[in-house]
C-alpha positions as CSV (number, residue, x, y, z in Angstrom):
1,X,3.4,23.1,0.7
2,X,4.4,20.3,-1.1
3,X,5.6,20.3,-4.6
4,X,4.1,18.6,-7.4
5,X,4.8,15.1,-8.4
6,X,6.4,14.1,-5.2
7,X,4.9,11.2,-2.9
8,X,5.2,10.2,0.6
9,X,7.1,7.3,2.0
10,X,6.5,5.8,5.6
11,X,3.5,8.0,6.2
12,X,0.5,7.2,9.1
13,X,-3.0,8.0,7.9
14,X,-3.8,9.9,11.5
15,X,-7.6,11.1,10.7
16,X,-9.6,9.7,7.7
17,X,-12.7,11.2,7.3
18,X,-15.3,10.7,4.5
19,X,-15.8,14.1,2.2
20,X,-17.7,15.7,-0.3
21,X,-14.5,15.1,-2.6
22,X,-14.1,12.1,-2.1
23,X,-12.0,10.1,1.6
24,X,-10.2,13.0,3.6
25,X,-6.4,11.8,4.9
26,X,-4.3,13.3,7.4
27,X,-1.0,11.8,6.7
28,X,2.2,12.1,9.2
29,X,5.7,11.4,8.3
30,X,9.5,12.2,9.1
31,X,9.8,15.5,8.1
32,X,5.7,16.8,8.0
33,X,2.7,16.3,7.6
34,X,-0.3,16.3,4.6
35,X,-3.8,16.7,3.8
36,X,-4.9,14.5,1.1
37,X,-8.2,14.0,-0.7
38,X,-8.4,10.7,-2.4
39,X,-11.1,11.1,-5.1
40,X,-14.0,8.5,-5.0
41,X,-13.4,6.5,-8.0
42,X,-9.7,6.1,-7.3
43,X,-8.6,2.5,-6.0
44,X,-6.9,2.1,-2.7
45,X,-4.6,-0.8,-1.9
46,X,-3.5,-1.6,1.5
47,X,-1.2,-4.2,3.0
48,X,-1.7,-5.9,6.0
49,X,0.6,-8.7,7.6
50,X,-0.8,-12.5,8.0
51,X,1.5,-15.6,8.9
52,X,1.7,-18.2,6.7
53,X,-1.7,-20.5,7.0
54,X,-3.4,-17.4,5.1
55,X,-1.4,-19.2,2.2
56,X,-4.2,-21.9,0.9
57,X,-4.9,-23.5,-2.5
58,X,-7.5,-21.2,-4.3
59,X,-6.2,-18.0,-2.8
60,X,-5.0,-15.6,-5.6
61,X,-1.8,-14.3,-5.2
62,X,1.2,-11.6,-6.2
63,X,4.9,-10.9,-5.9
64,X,7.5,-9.8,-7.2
65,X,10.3,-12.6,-8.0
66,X,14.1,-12.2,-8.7
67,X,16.0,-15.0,-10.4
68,X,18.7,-15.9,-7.5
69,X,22.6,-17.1,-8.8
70,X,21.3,-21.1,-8.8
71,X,18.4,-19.5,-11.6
72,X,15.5,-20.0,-9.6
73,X,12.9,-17.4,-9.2
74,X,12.0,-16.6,-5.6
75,X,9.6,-14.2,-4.0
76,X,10.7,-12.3,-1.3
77,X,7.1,-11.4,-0.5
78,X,3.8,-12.5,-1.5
79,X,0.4,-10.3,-1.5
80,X,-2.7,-11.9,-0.8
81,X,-6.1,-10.8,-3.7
82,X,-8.9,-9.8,-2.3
């Protein structure tokens, strides 16, 4: 049984199936497993990998930026808005 407050890292969703409660998860990882139910008005973000020409003017964008030693900010990774 898991213990409160805890999350999961590097999990697979295995099943996903749509409950009364709201989207039912089977979740795998190193170590066990979990049953999740993600509540209906709760907001799920997923990533997904795209090369480069995904990157066009008007597209709204994230990241996270560190300043490198020269002082320029640079993002090691950039997340595409839906």
């Amino acid at each position: 049984m898991p213990m409160p407050n805890t999350s999961i890292t590097h999990g697979v969703v295995k099943a996903s199936t749509k409950g009364p409660a709201g989207q039912e998860l089977d979740i795998v990882y190193p170590g066990g497993s979990r049953h999740l139910t993600v509540p209906s008005d709760v907001k799920v973000t997923a990533y997904d990998l795209h090369d480069r020409g995904a990157l066009k003017p008007g597209v709204m964008v994230g990241g996270v930026t560190r300043k490198d030693p020269d002082g320029v900010a640079r993002a090691g990774q950039v997340v595409l808005a839906n």
